[in-house]
PQR file with spaces between the fields and no chain letter, atoms N, CA, C, O and H, PARSE charges and radii, in Angstrom:
ATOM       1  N    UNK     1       1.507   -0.366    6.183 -0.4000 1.5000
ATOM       2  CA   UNK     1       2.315    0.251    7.220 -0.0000 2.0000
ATOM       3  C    UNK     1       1.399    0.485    8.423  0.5500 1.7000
ATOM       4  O    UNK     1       0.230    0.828    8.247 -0.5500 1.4000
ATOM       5  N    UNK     2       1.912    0.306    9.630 -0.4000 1.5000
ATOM       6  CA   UNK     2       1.208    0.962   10.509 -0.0000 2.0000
ATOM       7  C    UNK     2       1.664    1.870   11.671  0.5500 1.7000
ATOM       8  O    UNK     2       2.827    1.866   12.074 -0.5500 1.4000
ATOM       9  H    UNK     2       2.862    0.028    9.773  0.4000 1.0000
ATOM      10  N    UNK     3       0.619    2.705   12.228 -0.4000 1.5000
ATOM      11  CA   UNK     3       0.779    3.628   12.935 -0.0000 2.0000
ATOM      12  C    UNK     3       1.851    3.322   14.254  0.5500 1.7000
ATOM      13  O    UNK     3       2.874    3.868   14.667 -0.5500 1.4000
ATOM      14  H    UNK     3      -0.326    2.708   11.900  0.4000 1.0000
ATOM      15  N    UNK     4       1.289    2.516   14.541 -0.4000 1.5000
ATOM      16  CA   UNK     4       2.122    1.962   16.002 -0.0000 2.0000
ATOM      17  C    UNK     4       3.395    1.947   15.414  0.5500 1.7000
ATOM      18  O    UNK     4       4.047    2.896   15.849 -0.5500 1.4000
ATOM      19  H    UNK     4       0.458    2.073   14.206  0.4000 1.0000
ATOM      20  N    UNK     5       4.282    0.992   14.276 -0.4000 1.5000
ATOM      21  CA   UNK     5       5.481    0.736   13.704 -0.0000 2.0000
ATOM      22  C    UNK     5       6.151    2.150   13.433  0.5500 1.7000
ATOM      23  O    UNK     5       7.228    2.385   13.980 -0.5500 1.4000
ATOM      24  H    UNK     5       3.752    0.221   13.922  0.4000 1.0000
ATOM      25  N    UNK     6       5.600    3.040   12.665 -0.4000 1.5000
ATOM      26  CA   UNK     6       6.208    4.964   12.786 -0.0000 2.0000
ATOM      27  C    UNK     6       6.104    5.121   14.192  0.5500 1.7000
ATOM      28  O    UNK     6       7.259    5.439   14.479 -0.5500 1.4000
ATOM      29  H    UNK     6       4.724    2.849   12.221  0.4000 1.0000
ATOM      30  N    UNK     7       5.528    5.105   15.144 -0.4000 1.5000
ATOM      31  CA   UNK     7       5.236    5.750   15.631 -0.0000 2.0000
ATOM      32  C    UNK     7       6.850    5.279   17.057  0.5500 1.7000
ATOM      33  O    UNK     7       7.547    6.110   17.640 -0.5500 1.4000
ATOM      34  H    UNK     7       4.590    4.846   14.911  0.4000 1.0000
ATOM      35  N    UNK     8       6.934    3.676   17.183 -0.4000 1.5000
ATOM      36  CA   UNK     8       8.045    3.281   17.753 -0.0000 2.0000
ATOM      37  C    UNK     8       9.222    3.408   17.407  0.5500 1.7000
ATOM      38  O    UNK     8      10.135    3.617   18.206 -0.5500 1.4000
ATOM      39  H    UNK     8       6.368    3.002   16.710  0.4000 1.0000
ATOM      40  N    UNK     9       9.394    3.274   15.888 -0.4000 1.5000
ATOM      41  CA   UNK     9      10.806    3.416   15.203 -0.0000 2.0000
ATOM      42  C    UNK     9      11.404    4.783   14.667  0.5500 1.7000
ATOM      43  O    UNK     9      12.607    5.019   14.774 -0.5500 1.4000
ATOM      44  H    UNK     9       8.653    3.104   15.239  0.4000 1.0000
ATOM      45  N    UNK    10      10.374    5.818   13.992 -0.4000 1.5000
ATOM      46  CA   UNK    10      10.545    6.865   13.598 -0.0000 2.0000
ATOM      47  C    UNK    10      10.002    8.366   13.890  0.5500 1.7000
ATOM      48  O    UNK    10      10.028    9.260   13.044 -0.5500 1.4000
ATOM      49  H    UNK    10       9.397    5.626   13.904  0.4000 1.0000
ATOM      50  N    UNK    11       9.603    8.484   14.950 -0.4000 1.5000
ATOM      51  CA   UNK    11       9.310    9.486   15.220 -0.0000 2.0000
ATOM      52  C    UNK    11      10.460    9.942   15.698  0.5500 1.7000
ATOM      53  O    UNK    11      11.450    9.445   16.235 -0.5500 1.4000
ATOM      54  H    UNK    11       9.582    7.758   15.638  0.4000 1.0000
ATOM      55  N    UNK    12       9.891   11.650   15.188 -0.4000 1.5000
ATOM      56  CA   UNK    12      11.208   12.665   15.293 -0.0000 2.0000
ATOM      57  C    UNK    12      12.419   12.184   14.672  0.5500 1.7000
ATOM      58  O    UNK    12      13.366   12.341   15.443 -0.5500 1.4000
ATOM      59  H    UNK    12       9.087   12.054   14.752  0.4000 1.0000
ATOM      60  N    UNK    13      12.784   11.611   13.478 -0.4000 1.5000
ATOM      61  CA   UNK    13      14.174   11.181   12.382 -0.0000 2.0000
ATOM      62  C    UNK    13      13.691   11.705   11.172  0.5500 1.7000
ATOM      63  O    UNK    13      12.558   11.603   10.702 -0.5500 1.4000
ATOM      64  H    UNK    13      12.015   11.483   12.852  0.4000 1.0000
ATOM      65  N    UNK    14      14.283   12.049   10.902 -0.4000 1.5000
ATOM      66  CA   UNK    14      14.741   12.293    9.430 -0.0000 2.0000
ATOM      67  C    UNK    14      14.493   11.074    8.469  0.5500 1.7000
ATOM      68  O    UNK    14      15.135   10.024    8.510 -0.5500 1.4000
ATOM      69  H    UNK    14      15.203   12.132   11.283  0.4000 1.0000
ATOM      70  N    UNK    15      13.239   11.430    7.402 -0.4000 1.5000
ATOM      71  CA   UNK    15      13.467    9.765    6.706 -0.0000 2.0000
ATOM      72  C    UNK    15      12.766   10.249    5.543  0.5500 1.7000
ATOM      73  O    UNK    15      12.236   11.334    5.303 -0.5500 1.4000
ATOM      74  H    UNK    15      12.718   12.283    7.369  0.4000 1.0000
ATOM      75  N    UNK    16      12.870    9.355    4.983 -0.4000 1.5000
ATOM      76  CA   UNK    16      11.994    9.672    3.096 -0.0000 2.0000
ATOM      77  C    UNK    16      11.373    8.444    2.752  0.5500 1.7000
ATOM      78  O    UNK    16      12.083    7.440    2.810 -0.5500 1.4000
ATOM      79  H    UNK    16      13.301    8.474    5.178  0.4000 1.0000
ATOM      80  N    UNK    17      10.222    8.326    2.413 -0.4000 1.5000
ATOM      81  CA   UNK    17       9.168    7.607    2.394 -0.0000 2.0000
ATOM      82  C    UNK    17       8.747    7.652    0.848  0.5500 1.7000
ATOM      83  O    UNK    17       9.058    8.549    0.065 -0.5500 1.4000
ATOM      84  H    UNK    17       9.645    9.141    2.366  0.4000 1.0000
ATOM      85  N    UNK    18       7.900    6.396    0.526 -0.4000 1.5000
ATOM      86  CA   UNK    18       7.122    6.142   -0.624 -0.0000 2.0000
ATOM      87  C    UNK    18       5.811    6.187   -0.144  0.5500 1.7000
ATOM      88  O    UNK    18       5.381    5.586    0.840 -0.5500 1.4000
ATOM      89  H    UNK    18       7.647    5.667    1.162  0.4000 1.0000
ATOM      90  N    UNK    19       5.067    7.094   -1.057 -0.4000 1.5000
ATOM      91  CA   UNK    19       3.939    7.015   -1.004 -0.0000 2.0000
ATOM      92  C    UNK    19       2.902    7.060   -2.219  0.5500 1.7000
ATOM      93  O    UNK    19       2.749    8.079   -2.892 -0.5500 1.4000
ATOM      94  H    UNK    19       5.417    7.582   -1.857  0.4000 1.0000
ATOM      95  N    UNK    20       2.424    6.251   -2.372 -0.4000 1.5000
ATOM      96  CA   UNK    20       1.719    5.986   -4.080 -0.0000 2.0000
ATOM      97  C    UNK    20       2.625    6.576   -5.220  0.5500 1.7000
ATOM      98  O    UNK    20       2.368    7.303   -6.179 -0.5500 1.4000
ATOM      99  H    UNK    20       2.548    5.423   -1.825  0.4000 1.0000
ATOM     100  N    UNK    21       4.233    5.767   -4.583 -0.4000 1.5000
ATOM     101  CA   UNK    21       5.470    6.266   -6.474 -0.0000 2.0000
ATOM     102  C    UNK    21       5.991    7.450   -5.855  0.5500 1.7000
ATOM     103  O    UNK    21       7.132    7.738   -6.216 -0.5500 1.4000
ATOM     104  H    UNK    21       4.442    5.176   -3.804  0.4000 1.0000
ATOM     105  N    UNK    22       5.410    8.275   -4.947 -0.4000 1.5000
ATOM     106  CA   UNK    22       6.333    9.670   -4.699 -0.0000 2.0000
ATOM     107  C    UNK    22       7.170    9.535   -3.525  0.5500 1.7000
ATOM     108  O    UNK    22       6.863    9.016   -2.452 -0.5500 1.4000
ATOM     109  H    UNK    22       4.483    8.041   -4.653  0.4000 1.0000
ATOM     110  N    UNK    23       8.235   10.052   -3.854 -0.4000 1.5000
ATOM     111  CA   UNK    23       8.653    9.771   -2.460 -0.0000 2.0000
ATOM     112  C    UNK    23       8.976   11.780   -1.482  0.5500 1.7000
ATOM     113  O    UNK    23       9.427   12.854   -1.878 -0.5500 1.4000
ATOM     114  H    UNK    23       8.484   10.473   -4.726  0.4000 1.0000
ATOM     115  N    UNK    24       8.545   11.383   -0.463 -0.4000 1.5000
ATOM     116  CA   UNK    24       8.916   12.461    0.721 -0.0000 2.0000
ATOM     117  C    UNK    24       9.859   12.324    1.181  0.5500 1.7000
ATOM     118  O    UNK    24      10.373   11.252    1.502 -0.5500 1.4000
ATOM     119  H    UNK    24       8.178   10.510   -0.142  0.4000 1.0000
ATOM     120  N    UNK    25      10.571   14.123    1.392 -0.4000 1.5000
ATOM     121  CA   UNK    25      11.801   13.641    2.837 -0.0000 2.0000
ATOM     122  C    UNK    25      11.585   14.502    3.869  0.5500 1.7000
ATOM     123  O    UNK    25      10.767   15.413    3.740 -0.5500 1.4000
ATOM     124  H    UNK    25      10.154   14.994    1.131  0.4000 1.0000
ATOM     125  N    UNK    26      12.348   14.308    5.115 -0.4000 1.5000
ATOM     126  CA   UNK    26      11.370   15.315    6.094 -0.0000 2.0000
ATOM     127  C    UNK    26      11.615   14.596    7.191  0.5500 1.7000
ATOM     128  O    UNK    26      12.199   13.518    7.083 -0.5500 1.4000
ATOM     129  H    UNK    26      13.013   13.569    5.221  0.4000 1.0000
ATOM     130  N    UNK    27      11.251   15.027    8.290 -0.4000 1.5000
ATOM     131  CA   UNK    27      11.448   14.746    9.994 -0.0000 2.0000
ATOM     132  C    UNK    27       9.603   14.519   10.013  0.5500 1.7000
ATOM     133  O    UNK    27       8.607   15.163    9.685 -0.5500 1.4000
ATOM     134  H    UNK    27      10.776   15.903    8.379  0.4000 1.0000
ATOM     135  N    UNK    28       9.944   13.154   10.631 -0.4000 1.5000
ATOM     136  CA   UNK    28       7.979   12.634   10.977 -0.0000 2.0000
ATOM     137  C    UNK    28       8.073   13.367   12.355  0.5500 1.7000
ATOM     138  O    UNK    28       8.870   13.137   13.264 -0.5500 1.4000
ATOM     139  H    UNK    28      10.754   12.631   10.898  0.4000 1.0000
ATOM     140  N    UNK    29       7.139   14.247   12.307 -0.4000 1.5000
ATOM     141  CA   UNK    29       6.797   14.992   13.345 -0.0000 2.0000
ATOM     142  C    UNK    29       5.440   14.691   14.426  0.5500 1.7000
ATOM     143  O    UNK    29       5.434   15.254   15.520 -0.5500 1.4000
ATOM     144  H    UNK    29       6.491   14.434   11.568  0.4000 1.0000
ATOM     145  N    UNK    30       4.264   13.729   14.011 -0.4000 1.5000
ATOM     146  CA   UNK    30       3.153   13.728   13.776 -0.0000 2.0000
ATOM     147  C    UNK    30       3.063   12.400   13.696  0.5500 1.7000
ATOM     148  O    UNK    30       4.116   11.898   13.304 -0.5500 1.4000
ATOM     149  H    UNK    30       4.269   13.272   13.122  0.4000 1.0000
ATOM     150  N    UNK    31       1.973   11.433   13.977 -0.4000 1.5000
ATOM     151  CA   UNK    31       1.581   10.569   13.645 -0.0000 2.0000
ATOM     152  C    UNK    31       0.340   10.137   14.285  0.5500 1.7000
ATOM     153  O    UNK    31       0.613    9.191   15.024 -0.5500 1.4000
ATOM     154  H    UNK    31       1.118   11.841   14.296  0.4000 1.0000
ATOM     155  N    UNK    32      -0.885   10.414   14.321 -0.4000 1.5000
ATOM     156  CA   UNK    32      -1.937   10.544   14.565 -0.0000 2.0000
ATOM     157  C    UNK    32      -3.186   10.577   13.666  0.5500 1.7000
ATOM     158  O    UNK    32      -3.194   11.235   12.626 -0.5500 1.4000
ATOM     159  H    UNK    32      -1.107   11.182   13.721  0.4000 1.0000
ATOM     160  N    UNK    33      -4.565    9.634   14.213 -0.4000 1.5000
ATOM     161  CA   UNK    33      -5.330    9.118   13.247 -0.0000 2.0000
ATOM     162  C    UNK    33      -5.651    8.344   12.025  0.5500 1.7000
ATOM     163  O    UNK    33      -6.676    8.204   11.358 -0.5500 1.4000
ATOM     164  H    UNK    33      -4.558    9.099   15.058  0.4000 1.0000
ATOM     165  N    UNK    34      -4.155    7.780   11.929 -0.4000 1.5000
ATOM     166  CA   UNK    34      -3.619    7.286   10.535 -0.0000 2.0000
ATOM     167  C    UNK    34      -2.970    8.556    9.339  0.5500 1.7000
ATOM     168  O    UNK    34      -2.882    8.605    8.112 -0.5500 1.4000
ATOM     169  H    UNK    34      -3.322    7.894   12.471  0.4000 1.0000
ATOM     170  N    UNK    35      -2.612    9.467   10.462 -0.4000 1.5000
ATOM     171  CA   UNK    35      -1.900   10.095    9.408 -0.0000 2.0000
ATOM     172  C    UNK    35      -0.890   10.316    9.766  0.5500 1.7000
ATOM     173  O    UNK    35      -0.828   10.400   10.992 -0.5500 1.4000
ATOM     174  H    UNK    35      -2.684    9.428   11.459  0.4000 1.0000
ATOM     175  N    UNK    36       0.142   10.484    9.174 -0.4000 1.5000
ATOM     176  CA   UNK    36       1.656   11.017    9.336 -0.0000 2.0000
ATOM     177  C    UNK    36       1.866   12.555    8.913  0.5500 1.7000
ATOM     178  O    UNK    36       2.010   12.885    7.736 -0.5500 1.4000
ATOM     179  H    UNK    36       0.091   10.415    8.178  0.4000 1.0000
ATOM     180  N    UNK    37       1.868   13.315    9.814 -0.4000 1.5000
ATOM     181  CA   UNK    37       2.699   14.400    9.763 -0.0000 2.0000
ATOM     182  C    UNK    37       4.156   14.496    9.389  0.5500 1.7000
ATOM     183  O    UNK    37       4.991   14.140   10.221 -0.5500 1.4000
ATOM     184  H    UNK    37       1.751   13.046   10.770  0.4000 1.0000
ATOM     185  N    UNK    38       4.540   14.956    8.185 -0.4000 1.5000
ATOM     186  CA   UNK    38       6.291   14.914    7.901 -0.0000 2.0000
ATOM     187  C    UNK    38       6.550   16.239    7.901  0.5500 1.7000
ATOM     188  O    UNK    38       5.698   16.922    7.332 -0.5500 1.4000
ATOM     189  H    UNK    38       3.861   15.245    7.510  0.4000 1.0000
ATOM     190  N    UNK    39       7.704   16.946    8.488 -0.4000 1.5000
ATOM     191  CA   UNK    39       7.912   18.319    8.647 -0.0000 2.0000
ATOM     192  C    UNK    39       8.899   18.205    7.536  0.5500 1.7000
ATOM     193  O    UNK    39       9.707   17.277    7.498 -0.5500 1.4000
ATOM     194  H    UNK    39       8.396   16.391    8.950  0.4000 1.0000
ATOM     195  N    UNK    40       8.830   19.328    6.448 -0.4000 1.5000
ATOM     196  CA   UNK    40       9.750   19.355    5.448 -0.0000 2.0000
ATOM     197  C    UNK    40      11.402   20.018    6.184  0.5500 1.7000
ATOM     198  O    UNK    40      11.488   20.738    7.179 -0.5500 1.4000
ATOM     199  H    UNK    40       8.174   20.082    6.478  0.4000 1.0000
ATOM     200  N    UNK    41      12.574   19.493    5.317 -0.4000 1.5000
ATOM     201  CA   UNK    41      13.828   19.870    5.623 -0.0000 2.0000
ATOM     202  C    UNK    41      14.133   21.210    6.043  0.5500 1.7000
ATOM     203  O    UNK    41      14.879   21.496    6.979 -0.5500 1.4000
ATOM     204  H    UNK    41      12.505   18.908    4.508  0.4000 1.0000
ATOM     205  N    UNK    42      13.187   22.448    4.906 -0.4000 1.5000
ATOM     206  CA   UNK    42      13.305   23.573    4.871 -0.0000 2.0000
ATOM     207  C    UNK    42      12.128   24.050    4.972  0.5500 1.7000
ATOM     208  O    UNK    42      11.058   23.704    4.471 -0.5500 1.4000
ATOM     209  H    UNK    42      12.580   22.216    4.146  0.4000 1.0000
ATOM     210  N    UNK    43      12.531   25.205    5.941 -0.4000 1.5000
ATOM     211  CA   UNK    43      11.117   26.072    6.159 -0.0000 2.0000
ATOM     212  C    UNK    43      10.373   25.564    7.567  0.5500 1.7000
ATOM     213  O    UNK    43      11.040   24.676    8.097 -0.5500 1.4000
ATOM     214  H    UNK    43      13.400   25.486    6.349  0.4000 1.0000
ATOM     215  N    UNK    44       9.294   25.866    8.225 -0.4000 1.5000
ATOM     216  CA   UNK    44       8.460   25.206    8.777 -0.0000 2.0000
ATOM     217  C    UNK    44       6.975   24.788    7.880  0.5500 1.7000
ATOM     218  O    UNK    44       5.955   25.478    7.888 -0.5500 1.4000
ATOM     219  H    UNK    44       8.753   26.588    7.794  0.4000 1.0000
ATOM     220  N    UNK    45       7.151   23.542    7.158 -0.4000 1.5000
ATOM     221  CA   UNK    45       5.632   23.566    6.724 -0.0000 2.0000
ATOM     222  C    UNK    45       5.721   21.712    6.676  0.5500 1.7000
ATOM     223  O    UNK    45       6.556   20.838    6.908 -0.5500 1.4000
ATOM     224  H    UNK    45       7.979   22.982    7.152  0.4000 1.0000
ATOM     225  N    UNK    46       4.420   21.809    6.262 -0.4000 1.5000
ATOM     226  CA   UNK    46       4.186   20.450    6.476 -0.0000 2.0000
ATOM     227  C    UNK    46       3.128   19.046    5.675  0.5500 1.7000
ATOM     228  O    UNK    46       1.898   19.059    5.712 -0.5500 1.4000
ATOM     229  H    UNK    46       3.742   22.519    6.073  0.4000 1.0000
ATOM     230  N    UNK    47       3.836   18.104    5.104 -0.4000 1.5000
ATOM     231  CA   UNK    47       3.198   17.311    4.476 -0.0000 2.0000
ATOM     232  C    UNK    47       2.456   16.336    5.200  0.5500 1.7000
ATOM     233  O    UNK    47       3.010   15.813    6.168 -0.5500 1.4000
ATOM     234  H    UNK    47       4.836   18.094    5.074  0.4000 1.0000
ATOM     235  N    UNK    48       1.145   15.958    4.858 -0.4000 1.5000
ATOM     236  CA   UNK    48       0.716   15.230    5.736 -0.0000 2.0000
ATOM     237  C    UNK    48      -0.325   13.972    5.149  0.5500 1.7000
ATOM     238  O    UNK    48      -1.442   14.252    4.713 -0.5500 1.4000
ATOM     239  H    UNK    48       0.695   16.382    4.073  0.4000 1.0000
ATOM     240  N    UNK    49       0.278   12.319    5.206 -0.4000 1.5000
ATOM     241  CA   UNK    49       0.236   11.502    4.333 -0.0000 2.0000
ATOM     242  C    UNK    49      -0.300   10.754    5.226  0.5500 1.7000
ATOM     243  O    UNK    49       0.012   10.384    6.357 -0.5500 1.4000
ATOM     244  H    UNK    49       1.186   12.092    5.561  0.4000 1.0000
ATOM     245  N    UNK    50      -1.681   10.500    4.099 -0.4000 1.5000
ATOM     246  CA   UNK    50      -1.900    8.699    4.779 -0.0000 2.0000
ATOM     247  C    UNK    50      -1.526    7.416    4.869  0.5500 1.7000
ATOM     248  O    UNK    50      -1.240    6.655    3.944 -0.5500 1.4000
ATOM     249  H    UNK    50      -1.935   10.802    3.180  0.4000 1.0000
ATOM     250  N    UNK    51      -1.543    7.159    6.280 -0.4000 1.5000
ATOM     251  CA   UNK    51      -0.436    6.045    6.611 -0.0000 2.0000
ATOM     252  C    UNK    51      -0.743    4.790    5.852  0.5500 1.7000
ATOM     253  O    UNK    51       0.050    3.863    6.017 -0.5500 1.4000
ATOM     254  H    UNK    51      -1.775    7.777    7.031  0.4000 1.0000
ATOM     255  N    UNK    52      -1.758    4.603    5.052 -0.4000 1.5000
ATOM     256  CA   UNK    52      -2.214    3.272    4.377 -0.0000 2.0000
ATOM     257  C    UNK    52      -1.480    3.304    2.970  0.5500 1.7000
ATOM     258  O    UNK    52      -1.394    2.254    2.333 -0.5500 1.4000
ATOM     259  H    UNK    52      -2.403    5.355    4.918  0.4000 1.0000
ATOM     260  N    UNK    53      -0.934    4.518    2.458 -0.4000 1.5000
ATOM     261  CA   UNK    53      -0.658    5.049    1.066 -0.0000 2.0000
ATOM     262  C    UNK    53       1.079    4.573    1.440  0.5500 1.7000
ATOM     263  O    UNK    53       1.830    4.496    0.467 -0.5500 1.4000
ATOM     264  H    UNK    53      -1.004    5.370    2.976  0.4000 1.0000
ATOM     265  N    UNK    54       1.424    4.393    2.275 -0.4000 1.5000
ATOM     266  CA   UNK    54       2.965    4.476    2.471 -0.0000 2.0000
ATOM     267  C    UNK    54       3.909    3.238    2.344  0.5500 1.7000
ATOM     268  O    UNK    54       4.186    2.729    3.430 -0.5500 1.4000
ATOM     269  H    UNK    54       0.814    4.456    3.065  0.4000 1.0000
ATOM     270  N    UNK    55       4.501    2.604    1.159 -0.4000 1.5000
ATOM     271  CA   UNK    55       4.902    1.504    1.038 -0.0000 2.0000
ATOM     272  C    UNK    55       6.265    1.345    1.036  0.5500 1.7000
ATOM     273  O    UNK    55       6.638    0.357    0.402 -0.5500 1.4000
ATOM     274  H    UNK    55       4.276    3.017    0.277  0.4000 1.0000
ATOM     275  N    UNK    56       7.275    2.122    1.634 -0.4000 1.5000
ATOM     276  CA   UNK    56       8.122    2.300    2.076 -0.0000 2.0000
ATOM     277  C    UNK    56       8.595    3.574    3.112  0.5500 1.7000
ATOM     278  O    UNK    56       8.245    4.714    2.805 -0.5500 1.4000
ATOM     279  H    UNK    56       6.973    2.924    2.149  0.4000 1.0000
ATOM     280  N    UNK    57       9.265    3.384    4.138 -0.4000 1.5000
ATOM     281  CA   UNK    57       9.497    3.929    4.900 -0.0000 2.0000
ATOM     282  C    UNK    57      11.571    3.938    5.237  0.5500 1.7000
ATOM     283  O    UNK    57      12.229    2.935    5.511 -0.5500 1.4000
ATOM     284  H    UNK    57       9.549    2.458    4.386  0.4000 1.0000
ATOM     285  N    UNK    58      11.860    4.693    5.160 -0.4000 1.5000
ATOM     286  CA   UNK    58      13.868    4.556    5.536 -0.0000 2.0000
ATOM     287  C    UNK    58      14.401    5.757    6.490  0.5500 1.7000
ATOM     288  O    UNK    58      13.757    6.803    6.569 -0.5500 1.4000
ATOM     289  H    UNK    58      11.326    5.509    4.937  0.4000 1.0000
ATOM     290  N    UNK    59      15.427    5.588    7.101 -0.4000 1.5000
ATOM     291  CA   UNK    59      15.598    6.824    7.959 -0.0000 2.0000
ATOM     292  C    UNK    59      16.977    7.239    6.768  0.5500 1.7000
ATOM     293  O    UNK    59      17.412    6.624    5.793 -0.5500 1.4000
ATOM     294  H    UNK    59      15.950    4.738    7.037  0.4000 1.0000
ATOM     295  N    UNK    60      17.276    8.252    7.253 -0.4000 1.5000
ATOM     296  CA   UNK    60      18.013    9.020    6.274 -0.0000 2.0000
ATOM     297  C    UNK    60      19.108    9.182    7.424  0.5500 1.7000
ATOM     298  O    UNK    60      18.866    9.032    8.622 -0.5500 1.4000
ATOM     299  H    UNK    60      16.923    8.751    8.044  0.4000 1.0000
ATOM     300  N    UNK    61      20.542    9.562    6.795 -0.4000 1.5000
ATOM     301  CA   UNK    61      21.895   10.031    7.949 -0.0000 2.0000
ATOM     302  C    UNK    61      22.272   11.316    7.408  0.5500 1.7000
ATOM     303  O    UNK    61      23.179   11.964    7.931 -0.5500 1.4000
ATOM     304  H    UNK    61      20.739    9.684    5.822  0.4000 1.0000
């Protein structure tokens, strides 16, 4: 995956991602240094995944 590709298509959406078998859901908030910032649904807090670990990416409705 790469940074530039999140960074044009999904920033700020809602999406749930694979990352080494797990998957995240969350608003990509972040995408900087090769990392992805994902803001979780609930709460303000925040997961923050390396963009090389991420082998799927989907936006959510």
């Amino acid at each position: 995956m790469k940074q530039s590709f999140i960074e044009k298509y999904y920033m700020g959406k809602n999406v749930s991602l694979d990352a080494d078998g797990t998957v995240y859901n969350g608003m990509v908030a972040e995408c900087a240094d090769d990392v992805l910032s994902l803001k979780w649904d609930e709460g303000d807090e925040y997961t923050h995944i390396e963009i090389a670990k991420i082998s799927a990416i989907w936006k959510r409705l």
